[in-house]
C-alpha positions in Angstrom: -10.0 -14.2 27.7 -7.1 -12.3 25.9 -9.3 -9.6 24.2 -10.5 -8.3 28.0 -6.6 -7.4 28.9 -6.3 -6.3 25.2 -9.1 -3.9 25.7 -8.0 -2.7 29.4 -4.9 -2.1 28.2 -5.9 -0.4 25.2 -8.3 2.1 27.3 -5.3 2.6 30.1 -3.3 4.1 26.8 -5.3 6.0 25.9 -6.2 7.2 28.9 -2.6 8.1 29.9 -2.4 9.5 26.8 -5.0 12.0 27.0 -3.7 14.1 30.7 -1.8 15.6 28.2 -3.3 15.3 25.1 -0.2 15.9 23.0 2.1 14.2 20.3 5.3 15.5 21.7 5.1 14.0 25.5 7.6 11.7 26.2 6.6 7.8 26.2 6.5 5.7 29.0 5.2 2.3 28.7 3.3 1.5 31.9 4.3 -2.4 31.6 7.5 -4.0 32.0 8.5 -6.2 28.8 9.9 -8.5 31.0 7.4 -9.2 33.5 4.0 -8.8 31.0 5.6 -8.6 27.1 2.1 -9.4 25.8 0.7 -6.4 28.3 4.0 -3.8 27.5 3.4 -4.6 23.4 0.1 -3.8 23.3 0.1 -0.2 25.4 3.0 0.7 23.2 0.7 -0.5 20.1 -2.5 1.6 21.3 -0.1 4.7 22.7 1.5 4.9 18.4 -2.4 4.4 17.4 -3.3 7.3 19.3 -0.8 9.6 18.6 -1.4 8.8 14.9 -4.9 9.7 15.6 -4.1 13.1 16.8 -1.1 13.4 14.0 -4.1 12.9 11.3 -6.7 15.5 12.9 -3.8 17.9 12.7 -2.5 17.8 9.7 -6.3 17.8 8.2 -6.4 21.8 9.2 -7.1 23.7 5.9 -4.8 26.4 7.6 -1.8 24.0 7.7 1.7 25.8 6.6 3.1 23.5 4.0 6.1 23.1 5.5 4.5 22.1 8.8 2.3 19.5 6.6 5.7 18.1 4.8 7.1 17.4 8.5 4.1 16.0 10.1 3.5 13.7 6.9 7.1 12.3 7.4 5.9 11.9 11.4 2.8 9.9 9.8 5.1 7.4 7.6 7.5 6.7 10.6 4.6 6.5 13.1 3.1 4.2 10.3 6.1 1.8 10.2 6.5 1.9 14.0 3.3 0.8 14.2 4.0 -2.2 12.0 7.2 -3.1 13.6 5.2 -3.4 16.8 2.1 -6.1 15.3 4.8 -7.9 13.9 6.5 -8.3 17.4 3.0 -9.2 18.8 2.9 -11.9 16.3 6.2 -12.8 17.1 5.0 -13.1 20.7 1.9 -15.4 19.7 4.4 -17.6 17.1 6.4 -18.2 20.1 3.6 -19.0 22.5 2.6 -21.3 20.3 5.4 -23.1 19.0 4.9 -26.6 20.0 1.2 -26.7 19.0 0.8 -29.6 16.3 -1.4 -28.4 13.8 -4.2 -31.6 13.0 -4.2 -32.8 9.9 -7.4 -30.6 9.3 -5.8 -27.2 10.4 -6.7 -24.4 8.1 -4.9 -20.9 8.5 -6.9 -17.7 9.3 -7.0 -15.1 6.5 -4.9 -12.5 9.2 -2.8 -12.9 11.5 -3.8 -12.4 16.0 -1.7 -9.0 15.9 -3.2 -8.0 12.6 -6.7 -8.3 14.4 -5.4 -6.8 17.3 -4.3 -4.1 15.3 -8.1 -3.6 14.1 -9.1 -3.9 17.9 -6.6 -0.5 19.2 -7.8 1.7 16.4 -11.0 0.8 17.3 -10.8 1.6 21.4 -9.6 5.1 19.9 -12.7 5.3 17.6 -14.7 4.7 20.6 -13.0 7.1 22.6 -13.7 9.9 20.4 -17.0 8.8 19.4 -18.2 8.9 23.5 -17.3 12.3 23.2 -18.7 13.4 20.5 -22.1 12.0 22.2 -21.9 14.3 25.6 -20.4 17.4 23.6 -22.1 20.6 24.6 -21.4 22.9 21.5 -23.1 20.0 19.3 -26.5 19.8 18.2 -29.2 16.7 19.7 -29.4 15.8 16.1 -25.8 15.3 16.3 -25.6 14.1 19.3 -27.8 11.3 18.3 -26.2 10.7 15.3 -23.2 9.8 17.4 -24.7 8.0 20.0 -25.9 5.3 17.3 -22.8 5.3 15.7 -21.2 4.3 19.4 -23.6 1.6 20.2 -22.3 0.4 16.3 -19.0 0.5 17.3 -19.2 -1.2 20.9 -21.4 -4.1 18.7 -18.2 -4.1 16.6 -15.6 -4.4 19.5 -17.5 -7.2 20.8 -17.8 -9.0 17.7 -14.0 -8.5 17.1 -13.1 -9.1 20.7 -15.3 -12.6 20.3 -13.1 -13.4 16.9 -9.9 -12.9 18.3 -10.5 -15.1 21.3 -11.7 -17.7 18.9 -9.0 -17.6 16.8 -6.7 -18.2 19.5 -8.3 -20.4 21.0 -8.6 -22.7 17.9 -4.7 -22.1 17.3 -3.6 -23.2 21.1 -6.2 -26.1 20.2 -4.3 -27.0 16.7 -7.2 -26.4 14.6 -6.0 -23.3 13.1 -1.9 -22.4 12.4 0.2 -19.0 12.2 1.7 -18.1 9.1 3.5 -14.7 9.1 4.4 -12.4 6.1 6.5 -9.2 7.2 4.9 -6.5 5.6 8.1 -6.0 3.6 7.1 -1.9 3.1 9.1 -0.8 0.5 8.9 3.5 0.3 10.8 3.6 3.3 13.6 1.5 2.0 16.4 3.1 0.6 17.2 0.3 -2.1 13.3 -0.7 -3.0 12.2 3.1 -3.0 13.5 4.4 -6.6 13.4 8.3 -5.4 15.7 7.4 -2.6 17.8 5.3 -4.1 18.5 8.1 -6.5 19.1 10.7 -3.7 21.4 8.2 -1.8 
């Protein structure tokens, strides 16, 4: 099923990731685009998640120096659109898989897109992450301990669910009973001629 290499390759990035643990190591994307696309689009997909995950922590710290906030936020937005870019080359990868599939006459389209769901399915692998070690953490209370531990067994429920839909959903599209229909996000604050602040400081 896709979801099971989704979610290996999810935890291998974030795993990677985390020897480090920081948002300025260098990126290396463990899969060759032109042996595994699929594999090499989805690490780089998690790896932007999970720096974005750290870049929000950070810049959370009452303490912050403005400036530092200012720079970090404008790390956020081009984090934000990289991680865009990248779910819409997934769905380019599924629109391509799937390009001589003929929709039946009944074919209905899904209310997202696979990459959108994906999308859903990285953040959550991080959420997990973090949650499992908010359960073992020995400065925490047991209460909160606990706390976390239920929210974890709510979150694995969730990535099981989500894994299950996403299989589904492609398997009804490779089957015709579903079809893709892409919209580019068409983001318009980071575009000089939509944004009306930087058109003005052009």
């Amino acid at each position: 099923m896709f979801s099971s290499k989704a979610n290996s390759v999810f935890q291998e990035a974030i795993s990677l990731y985390k020897v480090l643990n920081s948002v300025d190591q260098s990126f290396q994307n463990k899969y060759n685009k032109e042996q595994d696309l699929i594999a090499h689009l989805l690490f780089r997909k998690c790896w932007i998640d999970t720096i974005q995950w750290a870049y929000e922590d950070i810049i959370r710290d009452p303490n912050i120096d403005p400036v530092s906030a200012l720079k970090l936020k404008r790390m956020i937005d081009a984090s934000n659109q990289d991680r865009t870019d990248t779910v819409e080359f997934i769905d380019g990868y599924f629109l391509d898989l799937y390009k001589d599939i003929q929709p039946t006459s009944s074919a209905k389209i899904n209310s997202e897109s696979p990459a959108w769901a994906i999308d859903r399915l990285s953040i959550l692998a991080i959420k997990i992450y973090h949650m499992q070690l908010e359960t073992v953490r020995e400065d925490a209370s047991q209460s909160h301990r606990s706390s976390c531990l239920s929210k974890l067994n709510i979150l694995l429920e969730q990535r099981k669910d989500l894994s299950s839909a996403i299989d589904d959903l492609l398997e009804d599209i490779s089957a015709g009973k579903k079809f893709m229909k892409v919209y580019k996000q068409m983001k318009m604050y980071n575009d000089n001629e939509l944004n009306p602040v930087l058109r003005a400081n052009k």
